[in-house]
N, C-alpha and C positions, 0 to 999 in steps of 0.2 A: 374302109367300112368294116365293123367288128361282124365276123363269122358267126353266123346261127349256127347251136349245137346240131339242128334238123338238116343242116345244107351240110355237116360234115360227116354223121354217122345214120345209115339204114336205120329204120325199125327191126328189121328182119336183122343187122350185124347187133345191134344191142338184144332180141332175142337169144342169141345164139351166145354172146358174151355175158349172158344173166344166167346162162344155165346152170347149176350147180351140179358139183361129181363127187359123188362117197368119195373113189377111191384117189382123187386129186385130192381131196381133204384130209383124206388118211395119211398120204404118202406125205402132205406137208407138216406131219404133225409128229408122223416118222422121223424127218429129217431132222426136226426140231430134237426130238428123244435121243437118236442116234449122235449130236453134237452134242446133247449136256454128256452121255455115257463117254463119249472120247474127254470130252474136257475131264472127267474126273481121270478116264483111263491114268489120261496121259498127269498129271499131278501122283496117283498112284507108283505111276511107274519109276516118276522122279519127283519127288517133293521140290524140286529147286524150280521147276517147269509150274508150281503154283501159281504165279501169278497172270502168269498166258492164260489156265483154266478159268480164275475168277473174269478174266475180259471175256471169255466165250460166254462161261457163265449169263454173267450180266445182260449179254446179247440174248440169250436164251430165254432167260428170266422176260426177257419185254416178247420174244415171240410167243412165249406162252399167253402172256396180255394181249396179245393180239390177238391171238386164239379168240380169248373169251370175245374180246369187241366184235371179231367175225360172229363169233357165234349169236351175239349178241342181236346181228342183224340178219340171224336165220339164213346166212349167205355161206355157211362152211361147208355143208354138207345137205342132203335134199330133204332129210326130216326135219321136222320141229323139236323132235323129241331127244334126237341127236343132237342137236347143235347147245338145246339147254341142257342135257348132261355132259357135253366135253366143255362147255363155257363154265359151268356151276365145280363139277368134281375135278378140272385137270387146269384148262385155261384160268379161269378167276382161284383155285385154289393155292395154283404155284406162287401167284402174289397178293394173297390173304385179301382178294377183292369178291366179295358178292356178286352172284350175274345178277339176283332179283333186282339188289340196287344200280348195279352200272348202267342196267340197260334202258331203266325211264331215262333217267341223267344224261347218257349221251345221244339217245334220240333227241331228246329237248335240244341237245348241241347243235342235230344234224337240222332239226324242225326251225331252230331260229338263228343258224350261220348268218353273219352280215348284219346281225343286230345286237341293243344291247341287254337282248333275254337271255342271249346265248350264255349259259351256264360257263363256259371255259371264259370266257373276254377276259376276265382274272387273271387267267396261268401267263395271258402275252398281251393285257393292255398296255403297259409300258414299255415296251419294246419299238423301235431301239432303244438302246441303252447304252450309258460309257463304256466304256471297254474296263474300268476301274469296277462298276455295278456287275457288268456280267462275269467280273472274274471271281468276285465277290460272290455269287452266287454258286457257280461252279466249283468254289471252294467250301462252300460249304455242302454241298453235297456230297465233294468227295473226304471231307470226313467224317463223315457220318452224320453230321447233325439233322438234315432233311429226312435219311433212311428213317433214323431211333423214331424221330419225334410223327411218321406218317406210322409206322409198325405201332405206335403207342396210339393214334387215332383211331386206326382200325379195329384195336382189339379194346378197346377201351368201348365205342361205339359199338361193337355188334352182340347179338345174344349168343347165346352157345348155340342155334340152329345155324348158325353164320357161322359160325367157327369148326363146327365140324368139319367142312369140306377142307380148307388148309390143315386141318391136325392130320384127318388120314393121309392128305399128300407127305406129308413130310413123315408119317410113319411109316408109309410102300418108299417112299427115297431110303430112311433110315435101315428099311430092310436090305434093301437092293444092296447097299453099299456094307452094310453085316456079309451077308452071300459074297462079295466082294474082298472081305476082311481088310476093310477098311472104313470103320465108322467115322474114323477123325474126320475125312472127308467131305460129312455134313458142315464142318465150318468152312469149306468153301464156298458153299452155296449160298450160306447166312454173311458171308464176309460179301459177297460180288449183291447179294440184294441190297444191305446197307450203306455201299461204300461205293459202287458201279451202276448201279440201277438207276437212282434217281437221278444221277449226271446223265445217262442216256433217256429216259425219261421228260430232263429238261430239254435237250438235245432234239427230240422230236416234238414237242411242242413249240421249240422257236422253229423246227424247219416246215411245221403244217402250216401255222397262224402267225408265225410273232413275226416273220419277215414278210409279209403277205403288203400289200400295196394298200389295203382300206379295207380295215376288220370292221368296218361300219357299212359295206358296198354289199346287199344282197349278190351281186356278178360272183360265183365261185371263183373267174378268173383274178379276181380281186381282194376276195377275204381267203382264200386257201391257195396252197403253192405247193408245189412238187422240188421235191430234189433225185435227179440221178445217180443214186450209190452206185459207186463200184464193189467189187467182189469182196473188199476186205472190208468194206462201209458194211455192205449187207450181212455181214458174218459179224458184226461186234454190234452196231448201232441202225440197222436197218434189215430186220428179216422180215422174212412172210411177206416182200412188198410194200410196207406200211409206207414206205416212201413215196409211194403215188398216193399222195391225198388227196389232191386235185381232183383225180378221176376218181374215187373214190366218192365223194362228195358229192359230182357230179351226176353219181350211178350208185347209190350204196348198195344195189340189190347184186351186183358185179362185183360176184366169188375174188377173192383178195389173188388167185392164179389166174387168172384171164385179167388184170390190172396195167401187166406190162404188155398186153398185144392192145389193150384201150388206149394205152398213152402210147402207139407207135401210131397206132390209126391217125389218131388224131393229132399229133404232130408232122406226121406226112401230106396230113391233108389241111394245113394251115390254121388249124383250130387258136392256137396260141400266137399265133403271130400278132407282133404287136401290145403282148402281155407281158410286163415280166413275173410271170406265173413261177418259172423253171427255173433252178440251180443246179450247174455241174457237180456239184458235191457238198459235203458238209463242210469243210475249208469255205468256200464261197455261202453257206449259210449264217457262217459265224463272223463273218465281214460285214454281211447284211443286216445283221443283229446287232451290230456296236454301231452308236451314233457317232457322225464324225463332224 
């Protein structure tokens, strides 16, 4: 018999794991800053060590996008007013996205999961895929052709109230790395958005939805999946948590730091048993994703 979410987790522990914290918000956003600054360091230090910074990079670039999505859901930090200015001026500007627009858009996502309103069904209705299709695609992201041609949507689509937030980002980077004497620098970041971004980008959308057991099944156990990064998963293709999408989904209002003590709860307490919800890793994501 399938587990009710009520027979596995308190009112009072979903209280308590809904709570928001400034300074847990800050300190992840910190973390986040403190990696893109070493990735340039370390490129700086050694231009040969380049191509390690664009993988951090690239990593970085999607926790900033996380950011905004948190913010997006007033779950980052305990104001309103905070969460729409680090989602608008820092999270959506690092990757030229809009919060005004992201965030009807992926509410509709969260509002109509399991059907076919749901605004993403697109990014992973066809999944699985041959292993010929998915390399295909992955190759075209990593040369560039997904980056240019999503960079030319954006800027093509928005007004200049929309674009201001991305020009200042990039003119406080372009400072930083001036003070730094090292401007060149800026083309790593533009190199790991075009060429690194959108591969991890696909990456995360096959490991939320596109391996998911029945993107048409309202059950979260069923249209949304978790995968288990490890340490070097979460540093290149899985920060900030995003990897628990499952409980995510389940809880949006459940701060992206209280995400991994949600999915310990409830896989200690049988929640998923019987689901294949979970993947040990992106390796096992990418198995799941080629039809066989």
């Amino acid at each position: 018999m399938t587990m009710k979410l009520s027979d596995a987790l308190t009112r009072e522990e979903l209280r308590t794991l809904s709570k928001t914290e400034n300074w847990r918000g800050a300190l992840m956003l910190a973390g986040d800053f403190a990696l893109i600054a070493a990735a340039f360091a370390l490129a700086i230090w050694n231009p040969w060590l380049s191509v390690i910074s664009i993988l951090v990079l690239g990593g970085r670039q999607l926790a900033l996008a996380i950011v905004m999505h948190d913010c997006a859901h007033h779950s980052l930090f305990r104001s309103r007013r905070l969460n729409d200015f680090v989602g608008t001026w820092i999270g959506g500007a690092a990757v030229g996205v809009p919060l005004r627009d992201y965030r009807p858009y992926h509410l509709d996502h969260h509002r109509h999961a399991g059907t076919d309103k749901d605004p993403d069904q697109g990014l992973v209705r066809d999944y699985p895929v041959s292993a010929d299709s998915l390399r295909r695609k992955f190759i075209r992201d990593l040369t560039g052709q997904t980056g240019v041609k999503e960079l030319i949507f954006l800027w093509t689509q928005s007004d200049w109230e929309r674009r201001i937030p991305p020009i200042v980002f990039q003119l406080a980077l372009l400072a930083a790395l001036i003070v730094a004497q090292a401007p060149w620098a800026l083309a790593l970041w533009w190199t790991a958005r075009i060429f690194v971004y959108p591969a991890i980008m696909r990456l995360r959308n096959i490991g939320e939805h596109g391996v998911a057991l029945d993107r048409y099944d309202t059950e979260p156990r069923r249209n949304t999946h978790t995968t288990r990064a490890n340490w070097l998963e979460r540093l290149l293709v899985a920060p900030n948590h995003v990897h628990y999408h499952l409980e995510h989904h389940m809880f949006a209002a459940v701060p992206p730091y209280h995400l991994p003590r949600l999915h310990r709860l409830l896989s200690e307490r049988g929640y998923y048993d019987g689901h294949d919800c979970i993947s040990p890793g992106y390796p096992a994501v990418i198995r799941k994703a080629v039809r066989t």
